[in-house]
MIMARPA-130307 format. One record per residue (C-alpha): x, y, z; residue in three letters; residue number from 1. Coordinates in nm, 4 decimals, padded with zeros to 6 digits, always signed. Each point is the difference from the previous one (the first is absolute). Example, Ala and Ser with C-alpha at 12.3 -4.5 7.8 and 13.67 -1.06 7.14 Angstrom:
PT; c1; c2; c3; code; pos
PT; +01.2300; -00.4500; +00.7800; ALA; 1
PT; +00.1370; +00.3440; -00.0660; SER; 2
END
This chain:
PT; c1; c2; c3; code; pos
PT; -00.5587; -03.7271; -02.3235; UNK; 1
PT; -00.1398; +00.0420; +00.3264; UNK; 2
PT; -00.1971; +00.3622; +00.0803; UNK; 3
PT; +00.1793; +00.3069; +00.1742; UNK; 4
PT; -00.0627; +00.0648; +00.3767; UNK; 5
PT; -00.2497; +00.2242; +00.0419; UNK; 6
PT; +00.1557; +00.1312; +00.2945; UNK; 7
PT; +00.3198; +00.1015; -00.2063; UNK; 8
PT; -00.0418; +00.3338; -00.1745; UNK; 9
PT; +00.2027; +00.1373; -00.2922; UNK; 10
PT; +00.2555; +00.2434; +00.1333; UNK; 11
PT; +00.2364; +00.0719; -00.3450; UNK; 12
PT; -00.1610; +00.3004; -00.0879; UNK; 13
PT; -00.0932; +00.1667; +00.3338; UNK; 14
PT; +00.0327; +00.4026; +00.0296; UNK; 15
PT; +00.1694; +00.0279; +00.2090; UNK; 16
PT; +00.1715; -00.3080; -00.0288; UNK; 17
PT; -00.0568; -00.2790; +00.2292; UNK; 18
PT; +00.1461; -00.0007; +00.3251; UNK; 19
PT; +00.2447; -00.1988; +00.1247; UNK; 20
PT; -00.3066; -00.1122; +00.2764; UNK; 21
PT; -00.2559; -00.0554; -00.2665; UNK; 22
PT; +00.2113; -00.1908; -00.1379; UNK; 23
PT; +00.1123; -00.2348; +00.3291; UNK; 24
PT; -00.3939; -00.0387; +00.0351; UNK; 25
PT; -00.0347; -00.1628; -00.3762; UNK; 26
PT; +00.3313; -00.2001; +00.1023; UNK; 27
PT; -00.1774; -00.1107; +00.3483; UNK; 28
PT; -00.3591; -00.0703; -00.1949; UNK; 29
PT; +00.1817; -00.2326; -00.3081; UNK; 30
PT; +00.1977; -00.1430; +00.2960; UNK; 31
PT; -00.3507; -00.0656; +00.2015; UNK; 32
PT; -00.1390; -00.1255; -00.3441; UNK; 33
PT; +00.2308; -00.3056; -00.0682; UNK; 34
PT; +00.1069; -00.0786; +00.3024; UNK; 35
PT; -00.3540; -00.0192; +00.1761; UNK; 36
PT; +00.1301; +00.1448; +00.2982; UNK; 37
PT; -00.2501; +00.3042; +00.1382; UNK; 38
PT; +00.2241; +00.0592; +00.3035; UNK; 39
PT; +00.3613; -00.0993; +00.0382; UNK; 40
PT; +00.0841; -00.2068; +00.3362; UNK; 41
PT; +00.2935; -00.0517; +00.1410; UNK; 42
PT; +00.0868; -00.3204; -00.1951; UNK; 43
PT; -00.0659; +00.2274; -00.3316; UNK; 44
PT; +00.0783; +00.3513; +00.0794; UNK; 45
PT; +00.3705; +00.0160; -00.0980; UNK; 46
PT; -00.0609; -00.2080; -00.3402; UNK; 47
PT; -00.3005; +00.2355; -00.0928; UNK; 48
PT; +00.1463; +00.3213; +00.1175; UNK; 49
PT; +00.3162; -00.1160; -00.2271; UNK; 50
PT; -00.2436; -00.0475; -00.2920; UNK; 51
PT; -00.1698; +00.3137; +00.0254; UNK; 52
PT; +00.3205; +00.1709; +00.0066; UNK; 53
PT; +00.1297; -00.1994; -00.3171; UNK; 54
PT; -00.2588; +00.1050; -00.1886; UNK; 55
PT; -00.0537; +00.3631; +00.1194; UNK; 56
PT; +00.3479; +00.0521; -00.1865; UNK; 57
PT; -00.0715; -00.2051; -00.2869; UNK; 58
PT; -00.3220; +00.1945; -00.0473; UNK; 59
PT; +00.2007; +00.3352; +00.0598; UNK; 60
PT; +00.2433; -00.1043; -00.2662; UNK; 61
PT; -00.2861; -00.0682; -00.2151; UNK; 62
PT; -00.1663; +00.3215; +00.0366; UNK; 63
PT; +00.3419; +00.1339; -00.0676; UNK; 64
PT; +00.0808; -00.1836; -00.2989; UNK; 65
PT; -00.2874; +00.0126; -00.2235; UNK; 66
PT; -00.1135; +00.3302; -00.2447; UNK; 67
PT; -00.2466; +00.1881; +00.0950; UNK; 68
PT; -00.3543; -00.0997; -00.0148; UNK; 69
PT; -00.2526; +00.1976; -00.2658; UNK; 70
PT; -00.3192; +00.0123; +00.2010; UNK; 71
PT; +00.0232; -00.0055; +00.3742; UNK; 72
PT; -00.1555; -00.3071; +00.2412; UNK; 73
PT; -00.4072; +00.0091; -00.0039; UNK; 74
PT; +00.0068; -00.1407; +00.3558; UNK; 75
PT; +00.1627; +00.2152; +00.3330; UNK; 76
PT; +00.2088; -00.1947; +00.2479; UNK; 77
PT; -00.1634; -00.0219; +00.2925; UNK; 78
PT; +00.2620; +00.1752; +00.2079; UNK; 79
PT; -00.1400; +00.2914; -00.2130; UNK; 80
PT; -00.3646; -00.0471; -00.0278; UNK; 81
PT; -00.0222; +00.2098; +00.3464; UNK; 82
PT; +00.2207; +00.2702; +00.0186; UNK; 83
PT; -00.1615; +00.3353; +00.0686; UNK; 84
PT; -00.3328; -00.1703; +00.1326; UNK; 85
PT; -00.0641; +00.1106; +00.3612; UNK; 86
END
């Protein structure tokens, strides 16, 4: 098995749970991840915009879906690492 993204954080678990733009930004980073593709271009943009949005609602589903977790992520996304930092 190949190892995790290190980019991608775990978001079943958050309080309060993740949002739905936390979790578009772990969509857009897995979609960066296998596809190579840092910035989209106008030959990829519609294709990679598609993906991200494919897997933003597969990921919502997800979160949806599965029980509760028992202990909550070690790691904070990084859309929350700053908030309430001047």
């Amino acid at each position: 098995m190949m190892g995790m993204c290190r980019n991608i954080t775990i978001l079943r678990g958050l309080e309060p749970a993740a949002t739905p733009a936390e979790i578009e930004a772990g969509a857009r980073q897995y979609v960066r991840k296998i596809s190579g593709i840092r910035e989209s271009s106008a030959a990829t943009t519609e294709v990679f915009e598609a993906a991200v949005a494919r897997i933003a609602a597969a990921t919502t589903d997800l979160l949806t879906e599965l029980p509760p977790r028992k202990q909550p992520p070690t790691t904070v996304p990084p859309m929350r690492r700053h908030k309430g930092r001047p």
